[in-house]
VEXTI-938675 format. One record per residue (C-alpha): residue number from 0; residue in one letter; z, y, x. Coordinates in nm, 3 decimals. Layout:
BEGIN
+-----+------+---------+---------+---------+
: pos : code :       z :       y :       x :
+-----+------+---------+---------+---------+
: NUM :    A :       Z :       Y :       X :
...
+-----+------+---------+---------+---------+
//
This chain:
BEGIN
+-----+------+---------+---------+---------+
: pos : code :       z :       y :       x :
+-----+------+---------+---------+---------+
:   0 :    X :   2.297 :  -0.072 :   0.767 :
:   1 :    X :   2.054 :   0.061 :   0.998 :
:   2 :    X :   1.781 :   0.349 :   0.936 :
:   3 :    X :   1.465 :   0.072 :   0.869 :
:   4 :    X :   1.756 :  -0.094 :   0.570 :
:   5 :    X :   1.870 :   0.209 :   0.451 :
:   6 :    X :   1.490 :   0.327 :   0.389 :
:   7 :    X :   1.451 :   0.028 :   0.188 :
:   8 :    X :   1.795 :   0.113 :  -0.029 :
:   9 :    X :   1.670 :   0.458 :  -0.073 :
:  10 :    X :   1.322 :   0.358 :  -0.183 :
:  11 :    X :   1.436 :   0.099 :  -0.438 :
:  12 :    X :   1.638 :   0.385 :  -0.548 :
:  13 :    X :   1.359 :   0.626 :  -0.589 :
:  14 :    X :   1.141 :   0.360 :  -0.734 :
:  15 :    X :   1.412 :   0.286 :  -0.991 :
:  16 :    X :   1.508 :   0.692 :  -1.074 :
:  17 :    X :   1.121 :   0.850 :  -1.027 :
:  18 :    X :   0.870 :   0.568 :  -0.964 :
:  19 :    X :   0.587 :   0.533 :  -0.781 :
:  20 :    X :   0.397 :   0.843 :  -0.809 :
:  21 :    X :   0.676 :   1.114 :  -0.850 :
:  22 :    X :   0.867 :   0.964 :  -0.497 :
:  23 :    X :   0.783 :   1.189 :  -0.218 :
:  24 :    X :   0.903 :   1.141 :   0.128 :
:  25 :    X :   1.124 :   1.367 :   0.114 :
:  26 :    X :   1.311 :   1.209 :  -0.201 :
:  27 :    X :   1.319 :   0.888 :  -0.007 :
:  28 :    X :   1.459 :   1.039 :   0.334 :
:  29 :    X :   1.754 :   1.191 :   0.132 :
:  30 :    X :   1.800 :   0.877 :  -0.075 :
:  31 :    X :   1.847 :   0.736 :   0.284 :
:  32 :    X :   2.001 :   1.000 :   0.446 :
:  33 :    X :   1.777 :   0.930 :   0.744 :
:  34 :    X :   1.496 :   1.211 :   0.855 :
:  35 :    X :   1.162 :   1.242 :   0.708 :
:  36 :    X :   1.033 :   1.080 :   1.049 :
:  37 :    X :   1.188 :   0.757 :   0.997 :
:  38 :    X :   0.930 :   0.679 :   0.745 :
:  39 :    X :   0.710 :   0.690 :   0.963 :
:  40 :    X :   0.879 :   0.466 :   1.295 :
:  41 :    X :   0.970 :   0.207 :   1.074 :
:  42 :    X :   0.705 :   0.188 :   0.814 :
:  43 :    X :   0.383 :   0.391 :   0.924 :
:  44 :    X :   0.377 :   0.557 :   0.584 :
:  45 :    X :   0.526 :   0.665 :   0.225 :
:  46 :    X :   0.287 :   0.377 :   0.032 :
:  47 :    X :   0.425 :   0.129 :   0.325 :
:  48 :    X :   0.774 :   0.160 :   0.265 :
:  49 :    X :   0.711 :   0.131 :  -0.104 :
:  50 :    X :   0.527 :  -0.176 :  -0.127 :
:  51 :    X :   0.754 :  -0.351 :   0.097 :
:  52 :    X :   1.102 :  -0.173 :  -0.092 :
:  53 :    X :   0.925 :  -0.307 :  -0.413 :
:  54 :    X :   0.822 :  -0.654 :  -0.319 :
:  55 :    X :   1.149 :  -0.693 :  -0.198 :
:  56 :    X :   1.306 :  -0.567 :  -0.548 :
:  57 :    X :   1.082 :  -0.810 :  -0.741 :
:  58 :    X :   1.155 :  -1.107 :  -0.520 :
:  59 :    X :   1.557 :  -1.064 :  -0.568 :
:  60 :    X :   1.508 :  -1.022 :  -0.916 :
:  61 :    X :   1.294 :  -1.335 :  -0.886 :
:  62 :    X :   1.589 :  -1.530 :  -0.761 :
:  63 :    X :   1.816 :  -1.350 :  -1.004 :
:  64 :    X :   1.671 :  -1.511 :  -1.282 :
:  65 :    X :   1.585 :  -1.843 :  -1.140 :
:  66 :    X :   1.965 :  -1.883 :  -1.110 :
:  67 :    X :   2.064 :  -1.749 :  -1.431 :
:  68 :    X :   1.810 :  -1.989 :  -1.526 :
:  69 :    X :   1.919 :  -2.278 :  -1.377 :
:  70 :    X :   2.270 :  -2.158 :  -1.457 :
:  71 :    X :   2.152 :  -2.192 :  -1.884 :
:  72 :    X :   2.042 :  -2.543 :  -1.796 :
:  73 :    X :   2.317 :  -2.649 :  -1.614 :
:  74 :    X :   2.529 :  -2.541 :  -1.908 :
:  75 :    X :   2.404 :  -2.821 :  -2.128 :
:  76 :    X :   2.163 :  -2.592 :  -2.364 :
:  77 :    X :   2.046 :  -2.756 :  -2.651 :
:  78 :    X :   1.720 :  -2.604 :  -2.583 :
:  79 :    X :   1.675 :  -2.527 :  -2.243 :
:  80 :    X :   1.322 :  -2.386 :  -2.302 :
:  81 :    X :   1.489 :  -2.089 :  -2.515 :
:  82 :    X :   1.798 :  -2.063 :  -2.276 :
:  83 :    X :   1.532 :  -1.995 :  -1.977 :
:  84 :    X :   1.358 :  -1.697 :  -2.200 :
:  85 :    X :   1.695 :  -1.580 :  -2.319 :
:  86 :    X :   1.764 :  -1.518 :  -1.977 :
:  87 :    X :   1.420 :  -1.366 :  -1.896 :
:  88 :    X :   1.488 :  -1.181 :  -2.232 :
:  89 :    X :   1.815 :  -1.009 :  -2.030 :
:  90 :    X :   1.633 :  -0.929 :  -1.743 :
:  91 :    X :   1.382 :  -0.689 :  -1.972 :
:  92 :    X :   1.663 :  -0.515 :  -2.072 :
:  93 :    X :   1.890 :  -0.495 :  -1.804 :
:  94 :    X :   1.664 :  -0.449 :  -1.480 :
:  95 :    X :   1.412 :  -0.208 :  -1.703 :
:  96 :    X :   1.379 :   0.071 :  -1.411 :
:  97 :    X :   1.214 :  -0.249 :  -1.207 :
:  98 :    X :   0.954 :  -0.353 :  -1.534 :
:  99 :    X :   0.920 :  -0.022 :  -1.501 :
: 100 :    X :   0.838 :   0.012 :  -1.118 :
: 101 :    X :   0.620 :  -0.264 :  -1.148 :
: 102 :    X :   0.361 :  -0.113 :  -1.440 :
: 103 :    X :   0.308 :   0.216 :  -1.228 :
: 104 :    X :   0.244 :  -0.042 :  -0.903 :
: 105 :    X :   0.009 :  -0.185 :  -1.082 :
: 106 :    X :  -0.198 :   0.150 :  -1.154 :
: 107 :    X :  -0.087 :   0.270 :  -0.818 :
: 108 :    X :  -0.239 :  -0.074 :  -0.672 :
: 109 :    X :  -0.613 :   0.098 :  -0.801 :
: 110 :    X :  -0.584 :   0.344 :  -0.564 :
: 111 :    X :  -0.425 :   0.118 :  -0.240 :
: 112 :    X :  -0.566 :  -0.219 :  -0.144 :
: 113 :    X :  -0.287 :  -0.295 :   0.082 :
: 114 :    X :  -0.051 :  -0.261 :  -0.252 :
: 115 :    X :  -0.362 :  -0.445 :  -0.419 :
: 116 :    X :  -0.324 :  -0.730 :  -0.167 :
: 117 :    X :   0.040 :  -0.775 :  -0.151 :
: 118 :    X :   0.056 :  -0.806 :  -0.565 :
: 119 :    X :  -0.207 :  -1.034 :  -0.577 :
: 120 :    X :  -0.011 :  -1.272 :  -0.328 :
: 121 :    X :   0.302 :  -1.200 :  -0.533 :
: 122 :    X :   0.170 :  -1.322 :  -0.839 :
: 123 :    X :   0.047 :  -1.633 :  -0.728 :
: 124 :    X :   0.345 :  -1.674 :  -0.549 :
: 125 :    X :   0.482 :  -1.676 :  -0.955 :
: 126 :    X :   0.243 :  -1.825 :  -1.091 :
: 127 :    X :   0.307 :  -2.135 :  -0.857 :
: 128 :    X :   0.669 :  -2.069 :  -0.889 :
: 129 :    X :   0.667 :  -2.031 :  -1.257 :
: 130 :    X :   0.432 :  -2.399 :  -1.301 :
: 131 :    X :   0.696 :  -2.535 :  -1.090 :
: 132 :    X :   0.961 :  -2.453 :  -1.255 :
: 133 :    X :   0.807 :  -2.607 :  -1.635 :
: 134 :    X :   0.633 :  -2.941 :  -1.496 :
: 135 :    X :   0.976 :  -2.983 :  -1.291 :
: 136 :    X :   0.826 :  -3.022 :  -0.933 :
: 137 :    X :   0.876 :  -2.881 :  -0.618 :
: 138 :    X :   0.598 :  -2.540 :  -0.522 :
: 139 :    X :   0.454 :  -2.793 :  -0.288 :
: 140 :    X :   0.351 :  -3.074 :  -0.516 :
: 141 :    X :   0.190 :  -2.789 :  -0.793 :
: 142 :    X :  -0.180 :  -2.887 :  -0.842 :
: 143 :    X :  -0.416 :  -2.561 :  -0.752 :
: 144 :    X :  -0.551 :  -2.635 :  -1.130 :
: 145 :    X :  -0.182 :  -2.638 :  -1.266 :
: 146 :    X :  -0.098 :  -2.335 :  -1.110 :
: 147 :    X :  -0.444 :  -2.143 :  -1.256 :
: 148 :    X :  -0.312 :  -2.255 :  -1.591 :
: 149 :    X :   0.057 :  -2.301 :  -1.686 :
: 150 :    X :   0.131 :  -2.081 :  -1.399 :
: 151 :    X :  -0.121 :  -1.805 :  -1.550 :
: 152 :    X :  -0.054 :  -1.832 :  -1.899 :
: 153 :    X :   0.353 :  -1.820 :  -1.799 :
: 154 :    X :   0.310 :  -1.531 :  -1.593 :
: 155 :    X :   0.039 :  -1.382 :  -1.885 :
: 156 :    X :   0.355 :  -1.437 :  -2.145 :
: 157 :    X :   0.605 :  -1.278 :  -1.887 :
: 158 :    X :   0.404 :  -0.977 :  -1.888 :
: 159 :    X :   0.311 :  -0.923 :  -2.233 :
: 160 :    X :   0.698 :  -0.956 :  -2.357 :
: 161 :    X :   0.786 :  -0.733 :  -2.104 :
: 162 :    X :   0.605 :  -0.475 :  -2.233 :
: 163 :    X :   0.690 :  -0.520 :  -2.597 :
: 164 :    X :   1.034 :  -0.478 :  -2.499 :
: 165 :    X :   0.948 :  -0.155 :  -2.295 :
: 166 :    X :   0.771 :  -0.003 :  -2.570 :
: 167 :    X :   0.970 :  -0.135 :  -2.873 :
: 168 :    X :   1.274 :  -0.354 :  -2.799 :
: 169 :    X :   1.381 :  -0.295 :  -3.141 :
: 170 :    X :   1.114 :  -0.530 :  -3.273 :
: 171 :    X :   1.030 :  -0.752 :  -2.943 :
: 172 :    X :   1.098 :  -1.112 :  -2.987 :
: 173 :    X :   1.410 :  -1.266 :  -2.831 :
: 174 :    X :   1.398 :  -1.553 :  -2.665 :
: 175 :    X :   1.417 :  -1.760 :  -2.948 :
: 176 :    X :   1.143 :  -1.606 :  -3.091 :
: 177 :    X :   0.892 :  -1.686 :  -2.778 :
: 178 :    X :   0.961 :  -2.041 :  -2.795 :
: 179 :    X :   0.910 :  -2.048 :  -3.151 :
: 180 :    X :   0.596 :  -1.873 :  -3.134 :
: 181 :    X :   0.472 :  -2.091 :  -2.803 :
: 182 :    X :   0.507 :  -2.395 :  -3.028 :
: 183 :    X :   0.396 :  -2.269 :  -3.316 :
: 184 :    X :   0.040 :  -2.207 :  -3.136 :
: 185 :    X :   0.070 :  -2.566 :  -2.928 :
: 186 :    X :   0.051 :  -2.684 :  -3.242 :
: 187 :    X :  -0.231 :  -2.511 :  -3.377 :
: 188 :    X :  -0.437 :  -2.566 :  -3.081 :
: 189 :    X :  -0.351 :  -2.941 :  -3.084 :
: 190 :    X :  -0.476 :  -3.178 :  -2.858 :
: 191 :    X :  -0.749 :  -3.124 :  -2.598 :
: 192 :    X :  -1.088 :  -3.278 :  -2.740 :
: 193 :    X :  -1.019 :  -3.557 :  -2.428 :
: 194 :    X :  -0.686 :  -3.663 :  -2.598 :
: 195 :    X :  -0.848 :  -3.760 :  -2.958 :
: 196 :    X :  -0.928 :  -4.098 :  -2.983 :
+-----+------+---------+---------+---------+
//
């Protein structure tokens, strides 16, 4: 790997072991083992190499669980609906240090726009994604209005899991227990006004 990789490997690290606020520069140059100057040539600055070592992290984990995903599917599921959140379920749990990483971004994105900007494009990016991925289309074909709502309300329920199962994943809901709940409340909303006869 060269210095501008092995700044990235070191600041994943440091976002995984410290997070956002506690890395310094110094923390990520010997997570590296590249000087403190590096930072600088490659990335212009700490917050620089952050956002781009963490937007990296969330788009692999992104892909990680699209194919474990499409992995539960291909395996013939009964339910493919609770297969996909038993497999976002797993990711909670095993890639916590990046839930984690993400929730101080998010407060760190207050205080720096270009962090502000980057995880605003990243979540459309999954809100499309995620739409995609439930109507069964390709990003491309994902009405703008689809996307504002499946794609918000997925990404909305991605969140809010997550953080039950940072808080108390002795009582979050499994996977099974989303879907459940998802069509227990379908139901009780019923049919938009327009679909009555």
């Amino acid at each position: 790997m060269g210095n501008r990789e092995d700044l990235l490997a070191g600041a994943a690290q440091c976002l995984r072991e410290r997070g956002w606020a506690r890395t310094t520069v110094r923390d990520i140059a010997a997570a590296a083992g590249v000087s403190h100057a590096a930072i600088g040539y490659h990335f212009g600055s700490r917050d620089a190499l952050l956002i781009a070592a963490f937007v990296r992290a969330m788009e692999e984990w992104g892909d990680e669980v699209a194919r474990a995903m499409t992995a539960a599917g291909a395996h013939g599921s009964d339910d493919p609906a609770v297969a996909g959140w038993v497999e976002m379920v797993t990711s909670f749990r095993e890639q916590r240090h990046l839930w984690m990483a993400s929730i101080d971004a998010f407060v760190q994105a207050e205080h720096t726009p270009e962090l502000r900007e980057r995880l605003a494009d990243a979540q459309q990016e999954g809100r499309r994604g995620s739409a995609a991925g439930l109507i069964g289309v390709p990003e491309s074909e994902v009405p703008d209005d689809v996307v504002r709502s499946v794609g918000s309300v997925q990404m909305a329920l991605i969140s809010g899991v997550a953080m039950q199962w940072l808080i108390d994943p002795e009582r979050a809901p499994s996977g099974a227990d989303v879907v459940a709940g998802l069509r227990a409340l379908a139901a009780a909303v019923g049919p938009a006004p327009s679909d009555i006869a």
